[in-house]
C-alpha positions as CSV (number, residue, x, y, z in Angstrom):
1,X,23.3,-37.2,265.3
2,X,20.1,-35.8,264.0
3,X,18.9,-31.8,264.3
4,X,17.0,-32.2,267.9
5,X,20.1,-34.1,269.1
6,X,22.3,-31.5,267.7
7,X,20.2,-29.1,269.2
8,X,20.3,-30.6,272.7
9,X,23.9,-31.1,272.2
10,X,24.1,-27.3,271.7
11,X,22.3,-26.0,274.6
12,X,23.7,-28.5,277.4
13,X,27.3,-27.6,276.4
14,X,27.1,-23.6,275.9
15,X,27.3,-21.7,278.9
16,X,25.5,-18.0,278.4
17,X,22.9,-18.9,275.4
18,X,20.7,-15.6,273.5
19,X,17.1,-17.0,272.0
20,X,16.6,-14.1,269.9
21,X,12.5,-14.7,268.9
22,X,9.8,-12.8,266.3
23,X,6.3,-13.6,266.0
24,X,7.1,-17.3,265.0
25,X,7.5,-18.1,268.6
26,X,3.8,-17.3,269.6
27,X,1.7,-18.3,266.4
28,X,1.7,-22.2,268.0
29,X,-0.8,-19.9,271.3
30,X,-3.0,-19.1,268.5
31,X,-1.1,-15.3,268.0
32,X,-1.0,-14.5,264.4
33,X,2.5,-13.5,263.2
34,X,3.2,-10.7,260.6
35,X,4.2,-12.0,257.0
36,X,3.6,-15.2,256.0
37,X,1.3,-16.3,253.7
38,X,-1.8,-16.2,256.7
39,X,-0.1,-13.4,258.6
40,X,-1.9,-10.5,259.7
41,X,-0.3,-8.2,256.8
42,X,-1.6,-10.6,253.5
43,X,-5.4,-10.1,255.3
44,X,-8.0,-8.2,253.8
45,X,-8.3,-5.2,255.5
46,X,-11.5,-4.3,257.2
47,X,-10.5,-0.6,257.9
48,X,-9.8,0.4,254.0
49,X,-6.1,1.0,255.7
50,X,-3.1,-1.8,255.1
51,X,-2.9,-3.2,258.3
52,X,0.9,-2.4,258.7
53,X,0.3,1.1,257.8
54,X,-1.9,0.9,260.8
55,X,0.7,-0.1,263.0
56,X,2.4,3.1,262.4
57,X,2.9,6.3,264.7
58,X,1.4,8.5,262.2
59,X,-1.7,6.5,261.6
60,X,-2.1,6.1,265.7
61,X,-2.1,9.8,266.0
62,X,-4.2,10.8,263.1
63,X,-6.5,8.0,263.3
64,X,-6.7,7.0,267.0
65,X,-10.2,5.4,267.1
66,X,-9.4,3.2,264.1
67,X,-6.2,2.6,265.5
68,X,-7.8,1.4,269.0
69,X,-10.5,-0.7,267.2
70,X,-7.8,-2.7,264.9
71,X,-5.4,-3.0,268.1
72,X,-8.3,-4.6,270.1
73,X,-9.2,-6.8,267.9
74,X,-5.7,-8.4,265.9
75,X,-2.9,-7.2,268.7
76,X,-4.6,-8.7,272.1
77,X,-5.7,-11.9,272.7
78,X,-6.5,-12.7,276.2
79,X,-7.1,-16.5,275.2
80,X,-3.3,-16.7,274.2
81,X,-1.1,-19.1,276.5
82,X,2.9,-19.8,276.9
83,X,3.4,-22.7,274.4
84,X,6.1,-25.6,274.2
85,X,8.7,-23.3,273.5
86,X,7.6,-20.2,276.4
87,X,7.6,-23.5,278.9
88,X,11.1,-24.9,277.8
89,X,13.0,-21.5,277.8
90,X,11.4,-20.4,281.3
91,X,12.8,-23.8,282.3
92,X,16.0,-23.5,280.6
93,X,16.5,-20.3,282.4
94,X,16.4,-21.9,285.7
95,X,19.9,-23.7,285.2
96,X,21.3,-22.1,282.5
97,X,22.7,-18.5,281.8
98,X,19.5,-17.6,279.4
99,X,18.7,-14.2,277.9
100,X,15.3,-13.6,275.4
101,X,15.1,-10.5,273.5
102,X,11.8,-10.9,271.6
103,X,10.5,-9.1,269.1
104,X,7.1,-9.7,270.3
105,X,4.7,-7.6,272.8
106,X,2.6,-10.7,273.7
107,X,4.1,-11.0,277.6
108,X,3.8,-15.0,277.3
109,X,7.4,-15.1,278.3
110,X,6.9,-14.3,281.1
111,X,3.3,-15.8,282.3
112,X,5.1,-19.1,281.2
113,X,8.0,-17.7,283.9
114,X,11.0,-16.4,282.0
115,X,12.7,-13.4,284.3
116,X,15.5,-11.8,281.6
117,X,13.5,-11.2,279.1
118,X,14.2,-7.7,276.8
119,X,11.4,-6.7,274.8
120,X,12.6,-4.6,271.8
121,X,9.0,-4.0,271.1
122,X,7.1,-3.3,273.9
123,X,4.4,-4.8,275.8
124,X,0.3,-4.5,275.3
125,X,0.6,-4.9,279.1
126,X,2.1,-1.6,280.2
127,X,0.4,1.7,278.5
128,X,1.0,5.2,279.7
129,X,-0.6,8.5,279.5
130,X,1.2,10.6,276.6
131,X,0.8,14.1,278.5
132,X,1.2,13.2,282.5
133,X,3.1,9.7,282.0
134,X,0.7,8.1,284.2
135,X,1.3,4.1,283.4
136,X,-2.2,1.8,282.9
137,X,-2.0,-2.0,282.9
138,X,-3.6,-4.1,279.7
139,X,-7.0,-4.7,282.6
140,X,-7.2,-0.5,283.1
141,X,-6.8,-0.1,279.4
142,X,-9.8,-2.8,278.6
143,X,-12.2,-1.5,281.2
144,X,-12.1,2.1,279.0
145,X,-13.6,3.0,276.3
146,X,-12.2,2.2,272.6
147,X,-10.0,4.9,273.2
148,X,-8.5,5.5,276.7
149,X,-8.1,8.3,278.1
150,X,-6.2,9.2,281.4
151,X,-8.6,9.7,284.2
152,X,-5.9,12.0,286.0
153,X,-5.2,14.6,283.1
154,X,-7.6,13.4,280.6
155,X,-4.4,12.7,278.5
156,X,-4.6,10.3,275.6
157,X,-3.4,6.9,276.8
158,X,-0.8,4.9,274.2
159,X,-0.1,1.4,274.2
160,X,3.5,0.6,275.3
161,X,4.2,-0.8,272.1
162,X,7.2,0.9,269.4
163,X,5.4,1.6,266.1
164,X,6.7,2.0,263.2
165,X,8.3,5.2,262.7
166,X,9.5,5.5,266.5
167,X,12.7,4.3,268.1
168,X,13.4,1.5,270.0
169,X,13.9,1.7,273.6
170,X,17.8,2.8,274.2
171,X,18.4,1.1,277.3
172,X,16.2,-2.7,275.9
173,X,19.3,-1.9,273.0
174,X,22.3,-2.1,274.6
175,X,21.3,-4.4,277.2
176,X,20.5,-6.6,274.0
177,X,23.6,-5.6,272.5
178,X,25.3,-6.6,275.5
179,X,23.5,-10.3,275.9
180,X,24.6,-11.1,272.3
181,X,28.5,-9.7,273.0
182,X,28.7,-12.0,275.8
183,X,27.0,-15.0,274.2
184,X,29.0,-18.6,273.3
185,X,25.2,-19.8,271.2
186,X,22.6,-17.7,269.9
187,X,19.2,-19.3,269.3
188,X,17.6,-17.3,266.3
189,X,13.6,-18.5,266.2
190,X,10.4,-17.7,264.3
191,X,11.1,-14.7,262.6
192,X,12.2,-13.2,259.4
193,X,14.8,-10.7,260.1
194,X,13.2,-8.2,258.1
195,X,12.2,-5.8,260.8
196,X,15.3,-3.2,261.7
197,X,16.5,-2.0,263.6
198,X,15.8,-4.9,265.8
199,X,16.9,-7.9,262.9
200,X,20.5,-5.9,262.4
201,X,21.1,-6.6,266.2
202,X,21.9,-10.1,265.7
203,X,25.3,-8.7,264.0
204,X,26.5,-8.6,268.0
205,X,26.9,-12.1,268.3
206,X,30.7,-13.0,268.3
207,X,30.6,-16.9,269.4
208,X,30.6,-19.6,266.4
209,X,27.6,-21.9,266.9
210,X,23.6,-20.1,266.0
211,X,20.3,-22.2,265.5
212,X,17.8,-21.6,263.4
213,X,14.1,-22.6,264.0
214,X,12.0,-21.6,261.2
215,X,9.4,-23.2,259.1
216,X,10.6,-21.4,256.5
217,X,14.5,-21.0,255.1
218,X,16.3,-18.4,256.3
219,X,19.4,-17.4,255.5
220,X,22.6,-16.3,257.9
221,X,26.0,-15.8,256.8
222,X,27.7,-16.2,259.9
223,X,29.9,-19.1,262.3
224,X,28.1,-22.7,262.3
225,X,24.8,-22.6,261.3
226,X,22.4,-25.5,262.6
227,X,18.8,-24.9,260.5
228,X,15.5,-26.5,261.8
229,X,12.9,-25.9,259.4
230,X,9.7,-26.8,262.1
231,X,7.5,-25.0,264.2
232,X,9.3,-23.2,267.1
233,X,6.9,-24.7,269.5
234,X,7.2,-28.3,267.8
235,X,11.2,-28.1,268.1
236,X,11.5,-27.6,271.7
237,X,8.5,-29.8,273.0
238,X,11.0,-32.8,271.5
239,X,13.7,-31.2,273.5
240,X,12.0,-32.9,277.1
């Protein structure tokens, strides 16, 4: 039985699956991802900044117009579309017992049609007004200026996205937390584990069986590990 069988195999006879997901899952809609060798991070930066000292609390609130300029132009990208792998798992969800917690603020879960989806880091789609709370969708926030500004309070408007240096959303934790007690296979794609607190959440997972899809190696101590070394997108477009 080769890896896509093993796969299949995998999914078909698991009962509540987790498809834990990083930046890897979206680079096949033309999304860049974080820190490989062409990720965002390894560019040149055109601000004088380190790009992920940009994507930091402290630089958004010392350096907002900076801030908005880099986020326009690297962290939306209104040409982005589900892929293979947004299309199977919003079809897998339909007659299986699916949960996503992504790591990504992208939203092409759901356009492809995934309902249960947790997103430890936000959205670019929901913003809010930082003194009246007021929320803006990703359309209200491109219509402004570089830097919007709530036209109720004239409050400074933030994108809905955890930077570094802030926490991640309580109740998206233990709601993930909970997904991964109760799952019998955890799906582990496109990402490096390197971020925390949301890489040490796949500790949670008490069943025996995880995949990994990765182009690159990555390494997990734990149960039966099944390792695809291929694009996420690539993987589950065999799956059909």
């Amino acid at each position: 039985m080769n890896q896509i069988e093993r796969l299949r195999h995998l999914i078909e006879s698991s009962k509540n699956i987790v498809f834990f997901g990083g930046a890897g899952v979206s680079t096949e809609s033309g999304i860049k991802d974080f820190r490989s060798k062409e990720g965002l991070y390894n560019l040149h930066s055109k601000y004088g900044r380190p790009y992920e000292e940009m994507l930091s609390h402290t630089y958004f609130m010392e350096n907002t117009d900076t801030f908005y300029k880099f986020y326009r132009e690297f962290m939306i990208n209104l040409k982005a579309k589900p892929n293979a792998a947004h299309k199977y798992l919003a079809e897998l969800e339909k007659r299986k017992k699916l949960t996503i917690i992504t790591q990504n603020i992208d939203g092409l879960h759901q356009e492809a049609g995934s309902k249960n989806v947790l997103e430890l880091h936000g959205s670019i789609h929901r913003n809010y007004c930082m003194r009246c709370h007021r929320l803006f969708s990703l359309n209200d926030i491109l219509k402004m200026d570089n830097v919007p500004i709530c036209p109720t309070c004239g409050g400074l408007i933030k994108p809905d996205v955890v930077l570094y240096e802030e926490p991640l959303d309580q109740d998206v934790l233990e709601a993930s937390i909970n997904a991964l007690n109760n799952a019998d296979l955890l799906i582990v794609a496109g990402t490096s584990l390197r971020v925390y607190p949301a890489s040490g959440l796949i500790r949670y997972y008490r069943g025996n069986n995880i995949v990994v899809i990765n182009k690159e190696h990555l390494y997990i101590d734990e149960g039966n590990v099944l390792e695809i070394n291929q694009p996420v997108g690539e993987v589950f477009s065999l799956l059909k």
